[in-house]
NUKETOR-845308 format. One record per residue (C-alpha): z, y, x; residue in three letters; residue number from 1. Coordinates in nm, 4 decimals. Example, Ala and Ser with C-alpha at 12.3 -4.5 7.8 and 13.67 -1.06 7.14 Angstrom:
(loti (0.7800 -0.4500 1.2300) ALA 1)
(loti (0.7140 -0.1060 1.3670) SER 2)
This chain:
(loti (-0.0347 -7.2802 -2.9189) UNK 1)
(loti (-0.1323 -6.9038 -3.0375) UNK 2)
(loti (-0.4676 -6.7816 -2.9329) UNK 3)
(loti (-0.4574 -6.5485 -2.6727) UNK 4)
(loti (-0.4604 -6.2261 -2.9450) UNK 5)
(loti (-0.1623 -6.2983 -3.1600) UNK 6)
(loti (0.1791 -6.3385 -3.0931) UNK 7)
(loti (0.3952 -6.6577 -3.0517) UNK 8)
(loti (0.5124 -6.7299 -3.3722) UNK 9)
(loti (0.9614 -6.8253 -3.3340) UNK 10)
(loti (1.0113 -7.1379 -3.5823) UNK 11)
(loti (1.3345 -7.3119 -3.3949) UNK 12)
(loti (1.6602 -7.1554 -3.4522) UNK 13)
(loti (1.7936 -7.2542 -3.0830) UNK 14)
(loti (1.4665 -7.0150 -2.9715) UNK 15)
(loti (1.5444 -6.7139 -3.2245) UNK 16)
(loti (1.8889 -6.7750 -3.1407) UNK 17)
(loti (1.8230 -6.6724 -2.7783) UNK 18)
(loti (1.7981 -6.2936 -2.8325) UNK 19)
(loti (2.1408 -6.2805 -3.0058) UNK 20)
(loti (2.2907 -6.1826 -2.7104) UNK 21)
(loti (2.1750 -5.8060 -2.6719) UNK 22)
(loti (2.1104 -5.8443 -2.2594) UNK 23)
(loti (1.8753 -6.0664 -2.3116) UNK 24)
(loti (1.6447 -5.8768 -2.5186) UNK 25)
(loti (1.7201 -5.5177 -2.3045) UNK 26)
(loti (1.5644 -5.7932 -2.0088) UNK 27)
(loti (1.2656 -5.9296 -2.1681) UNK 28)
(loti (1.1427 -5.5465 -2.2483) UNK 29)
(loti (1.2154 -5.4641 -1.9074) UNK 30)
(loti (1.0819 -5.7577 -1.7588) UNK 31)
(loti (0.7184 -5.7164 -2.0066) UNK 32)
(loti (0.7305 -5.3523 -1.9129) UNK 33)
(loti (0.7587 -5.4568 -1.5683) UNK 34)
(loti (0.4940 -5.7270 -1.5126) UNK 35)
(loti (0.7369 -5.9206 -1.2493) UNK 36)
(loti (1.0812 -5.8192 -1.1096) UNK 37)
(loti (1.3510 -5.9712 -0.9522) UNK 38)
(loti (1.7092 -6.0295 -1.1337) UNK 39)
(loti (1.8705 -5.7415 -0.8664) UNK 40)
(loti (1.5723 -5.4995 -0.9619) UNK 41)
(loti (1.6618 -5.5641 -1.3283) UNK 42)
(loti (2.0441 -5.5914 -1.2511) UNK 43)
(loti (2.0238 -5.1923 -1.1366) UNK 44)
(loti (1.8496 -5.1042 -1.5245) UNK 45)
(loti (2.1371 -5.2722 -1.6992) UNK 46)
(loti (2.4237 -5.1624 -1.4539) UNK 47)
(loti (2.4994 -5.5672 -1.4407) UNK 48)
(loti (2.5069 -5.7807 -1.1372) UNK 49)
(loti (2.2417 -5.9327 -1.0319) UNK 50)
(loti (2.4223 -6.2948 -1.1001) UNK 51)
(loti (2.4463 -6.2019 -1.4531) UNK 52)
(loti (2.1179 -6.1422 -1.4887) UNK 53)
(loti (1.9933 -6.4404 -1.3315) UNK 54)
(loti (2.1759 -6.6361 -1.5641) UNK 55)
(loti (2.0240 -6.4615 -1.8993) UNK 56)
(loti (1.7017 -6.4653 -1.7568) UNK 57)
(loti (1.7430 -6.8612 -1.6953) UNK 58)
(loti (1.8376 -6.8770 -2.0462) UNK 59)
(loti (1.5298 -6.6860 -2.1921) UNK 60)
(loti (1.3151 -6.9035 -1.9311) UNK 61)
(loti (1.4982 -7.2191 -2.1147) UNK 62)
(loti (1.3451 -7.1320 -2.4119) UNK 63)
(loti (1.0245 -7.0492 -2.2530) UNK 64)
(loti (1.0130 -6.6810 -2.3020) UNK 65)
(loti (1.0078 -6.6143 -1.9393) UNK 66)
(loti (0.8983 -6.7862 -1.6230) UNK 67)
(loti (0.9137 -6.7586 -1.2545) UNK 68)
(loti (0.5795 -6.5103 -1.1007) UNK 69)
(loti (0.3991 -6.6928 -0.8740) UNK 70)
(loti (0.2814 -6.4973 -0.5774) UNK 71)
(loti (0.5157 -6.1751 -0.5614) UNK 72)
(loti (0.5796 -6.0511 -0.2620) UNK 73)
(loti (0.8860 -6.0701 -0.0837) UNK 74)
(loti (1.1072 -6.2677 0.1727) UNK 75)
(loti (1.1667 -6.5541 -0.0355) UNK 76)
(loti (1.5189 -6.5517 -0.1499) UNK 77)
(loti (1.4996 -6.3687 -0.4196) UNK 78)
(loti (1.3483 -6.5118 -0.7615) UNK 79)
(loti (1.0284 -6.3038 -0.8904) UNK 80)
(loti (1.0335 -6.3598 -1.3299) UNK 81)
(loti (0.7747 -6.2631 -1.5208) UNK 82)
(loti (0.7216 -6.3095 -1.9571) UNK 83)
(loti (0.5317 -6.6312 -2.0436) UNK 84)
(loti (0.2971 -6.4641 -2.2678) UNK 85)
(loti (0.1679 -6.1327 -2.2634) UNK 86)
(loti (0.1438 -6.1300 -2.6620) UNK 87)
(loti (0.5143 -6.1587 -2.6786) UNK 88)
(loti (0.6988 -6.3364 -3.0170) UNK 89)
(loti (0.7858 -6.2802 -3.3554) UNK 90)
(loti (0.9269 -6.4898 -3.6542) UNK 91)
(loti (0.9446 -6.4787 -4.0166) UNK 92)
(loti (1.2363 -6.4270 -4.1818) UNK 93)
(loti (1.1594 -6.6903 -4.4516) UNK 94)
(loti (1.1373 -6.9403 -4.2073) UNK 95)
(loti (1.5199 -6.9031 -4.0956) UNK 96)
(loti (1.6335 -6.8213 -4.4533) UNK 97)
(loti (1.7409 -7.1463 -4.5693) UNK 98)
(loti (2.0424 -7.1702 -4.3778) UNK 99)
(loti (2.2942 -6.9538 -4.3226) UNK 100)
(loti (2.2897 -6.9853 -3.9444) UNK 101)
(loti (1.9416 -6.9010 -3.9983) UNK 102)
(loti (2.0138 -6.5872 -4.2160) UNK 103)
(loti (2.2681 -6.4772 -3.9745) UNK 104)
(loti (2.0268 -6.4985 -3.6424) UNK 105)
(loti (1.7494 -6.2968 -3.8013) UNK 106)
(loti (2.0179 -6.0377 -3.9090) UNK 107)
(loti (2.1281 -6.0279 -3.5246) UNK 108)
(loti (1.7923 -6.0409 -3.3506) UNK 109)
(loti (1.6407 -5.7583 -3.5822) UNK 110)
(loti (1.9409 -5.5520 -3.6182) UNK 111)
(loti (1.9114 -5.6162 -3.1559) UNK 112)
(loti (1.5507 -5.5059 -3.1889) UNK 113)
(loti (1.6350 -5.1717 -3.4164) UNK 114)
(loti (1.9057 -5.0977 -3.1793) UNK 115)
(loti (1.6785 -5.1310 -2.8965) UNK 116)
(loti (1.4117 -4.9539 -3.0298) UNK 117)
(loti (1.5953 -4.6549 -3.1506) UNK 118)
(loti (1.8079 -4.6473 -2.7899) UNK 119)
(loti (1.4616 -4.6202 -2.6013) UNK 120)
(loti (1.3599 -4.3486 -2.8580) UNK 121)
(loti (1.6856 -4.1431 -2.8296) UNK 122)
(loti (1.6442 -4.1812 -2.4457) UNK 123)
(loti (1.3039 -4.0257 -2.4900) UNK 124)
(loti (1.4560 -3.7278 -2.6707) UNK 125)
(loti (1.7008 -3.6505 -2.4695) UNK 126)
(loti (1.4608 -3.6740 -2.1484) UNK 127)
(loti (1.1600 -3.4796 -2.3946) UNK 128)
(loti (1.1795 -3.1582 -2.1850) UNK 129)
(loti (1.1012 -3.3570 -1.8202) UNK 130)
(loti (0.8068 -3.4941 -1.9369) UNK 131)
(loti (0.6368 -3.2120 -2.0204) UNK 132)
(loti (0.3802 -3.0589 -2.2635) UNK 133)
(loti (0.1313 -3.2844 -2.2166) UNK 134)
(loti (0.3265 -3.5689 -2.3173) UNK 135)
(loti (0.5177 -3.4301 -2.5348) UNK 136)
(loti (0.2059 -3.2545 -2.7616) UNK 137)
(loti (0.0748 -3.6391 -2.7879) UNK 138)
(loti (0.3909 -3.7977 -2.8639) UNK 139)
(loti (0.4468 -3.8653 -3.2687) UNK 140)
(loti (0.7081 -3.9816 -3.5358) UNK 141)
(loti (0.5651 -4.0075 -3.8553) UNK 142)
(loti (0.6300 -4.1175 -4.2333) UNK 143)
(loti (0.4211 -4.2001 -4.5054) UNK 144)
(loti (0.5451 -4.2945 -4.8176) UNK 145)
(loti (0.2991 -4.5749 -4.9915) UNK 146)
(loti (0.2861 -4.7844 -5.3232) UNK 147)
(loti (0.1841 -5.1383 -5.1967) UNK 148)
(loti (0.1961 -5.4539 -5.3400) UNK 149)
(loti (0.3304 -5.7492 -5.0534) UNK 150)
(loti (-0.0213 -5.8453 -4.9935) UNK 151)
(loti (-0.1244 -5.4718 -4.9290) UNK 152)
(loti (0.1846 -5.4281 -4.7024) UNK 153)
(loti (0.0682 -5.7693 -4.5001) UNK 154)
(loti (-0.2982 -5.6941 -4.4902) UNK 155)
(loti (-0.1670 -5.3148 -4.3113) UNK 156)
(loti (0.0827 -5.4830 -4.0586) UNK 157)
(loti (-0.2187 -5.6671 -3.9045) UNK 158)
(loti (-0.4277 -5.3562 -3.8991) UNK 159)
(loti (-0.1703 -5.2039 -3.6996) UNK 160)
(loti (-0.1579 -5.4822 -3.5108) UNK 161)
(loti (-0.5560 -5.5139 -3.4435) UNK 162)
(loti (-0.5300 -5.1111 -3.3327) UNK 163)
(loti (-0.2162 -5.1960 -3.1106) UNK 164)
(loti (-0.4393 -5.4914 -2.9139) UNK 165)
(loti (-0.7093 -5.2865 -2.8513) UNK 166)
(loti (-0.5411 -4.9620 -2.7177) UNK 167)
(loti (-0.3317 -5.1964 -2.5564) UNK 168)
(loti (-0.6531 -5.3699 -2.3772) UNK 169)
(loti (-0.7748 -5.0437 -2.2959) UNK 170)
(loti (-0.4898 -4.9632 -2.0710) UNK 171)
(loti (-0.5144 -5.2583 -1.8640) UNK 172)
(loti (-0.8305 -5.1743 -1.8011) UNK 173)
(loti (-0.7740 -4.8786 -1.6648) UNK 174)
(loti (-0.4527 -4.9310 -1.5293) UNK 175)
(loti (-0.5601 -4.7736 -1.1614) UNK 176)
(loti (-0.6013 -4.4398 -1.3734) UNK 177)
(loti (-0.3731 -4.1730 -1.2777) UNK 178)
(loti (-0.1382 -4.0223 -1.5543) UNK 179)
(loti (-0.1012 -4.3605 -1.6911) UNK 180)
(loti (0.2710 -4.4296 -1.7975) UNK 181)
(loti (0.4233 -4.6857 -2.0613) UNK 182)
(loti (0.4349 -4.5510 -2.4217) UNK 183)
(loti (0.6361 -4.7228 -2.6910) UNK 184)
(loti (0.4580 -4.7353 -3.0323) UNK 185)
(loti (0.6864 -4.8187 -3.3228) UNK 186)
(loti (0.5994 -4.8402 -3.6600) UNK 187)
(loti (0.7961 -4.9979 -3.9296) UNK 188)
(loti (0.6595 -5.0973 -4.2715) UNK 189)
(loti (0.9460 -5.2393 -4.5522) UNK 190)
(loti (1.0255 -5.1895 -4.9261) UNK 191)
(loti (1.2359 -4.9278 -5.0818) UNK 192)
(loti (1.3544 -4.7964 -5.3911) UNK 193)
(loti (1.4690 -4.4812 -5.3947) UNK 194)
């Protein structure tokens, strides 16, 4: 088991092979963004029904990347899910490369992920002028262009990650604070030659 800082670490293929299916990783966001929802609450974010949804989310809870919330509030027939872990998942790539059903899985899940990512960023763009100048003077994109060996590249990924954790801890600890809204932080790190 992970310690409570670090991600869960994906070794099984069945497991990686969950978040193929594009749904399912659009739910889990929405679901950790969420804290707890039910599958009609999620169902109206997706524009699926609500029987759709229950099924993906049984899948991802099959795998054990999300569970039922104890304790929500509500009349009792409808489901309340919630992530297992707070520190979410990752994987390696070299631990799915020796197959080619591995290769393939990793090339689906991180090409998901990208498309994800850069949806909720577009969204953000086209929405920029509603949030106003507040938000939009702290928002960033930035680029940096480094020489780094692997090691170098490594030893930065968990400095980002350390700095993500701790901002991260600071908001739930002031989550009563007014002004407060999600932000998405994405920064990639990968090798190029130009």
């Amino acid at each position: 088991m992970p310690s409570k800082s670090e991600p869960e670490q994906i070794t099984e293929l069945a497991r990686l092979r969950a978040f193929m299916n594009p749904l399912r990783m659009q739910l889990y966001r929405l679901l950790y963004a969420a804290g707890s929802a039910t599958a009609s609450q999620l169902a109206e974010h997706v524009d699926g029904t609500p029987s759709l949804v229950s099924y993906h989310l049984r899948k991802l809870a099959e795998h054990g990347f999300v569970a039922h919330a104890d304790g929500e509030n509500g009349d009792g027939r409808e489901r309340w899910w919630r992530v297992s872990s707070e520190e979410g998942w990752g994987f390696r790539d070299s631990d799915f490369a020796g197959t080619p059903e591995g290769a393939a899985a990793v090339g689906a899940v991180t090409r998901g992920i990208l498309d994800t990512r850069v949806a909720q960023y577009r969204t953000y763009l086209d929405q920029k002028s509603a949030w106003g100048k507040e938000w939009t003077d702290a928002s960033f994109s930035s680029e940096w262009m480094l020489d780094l060996t692997p090691a170098e590249l490594g030893q930065m990924s968990d400095e980002f990650e350390a700095l993500a954790r701790r901002w991260r801890e600071r908001g739930r600890a002031a989550e009563a604070a007014e002004g407060r809204e999600h932000v998405s932080v994405h920064l990639y790190g990968f090798p190029f030659r130009p």
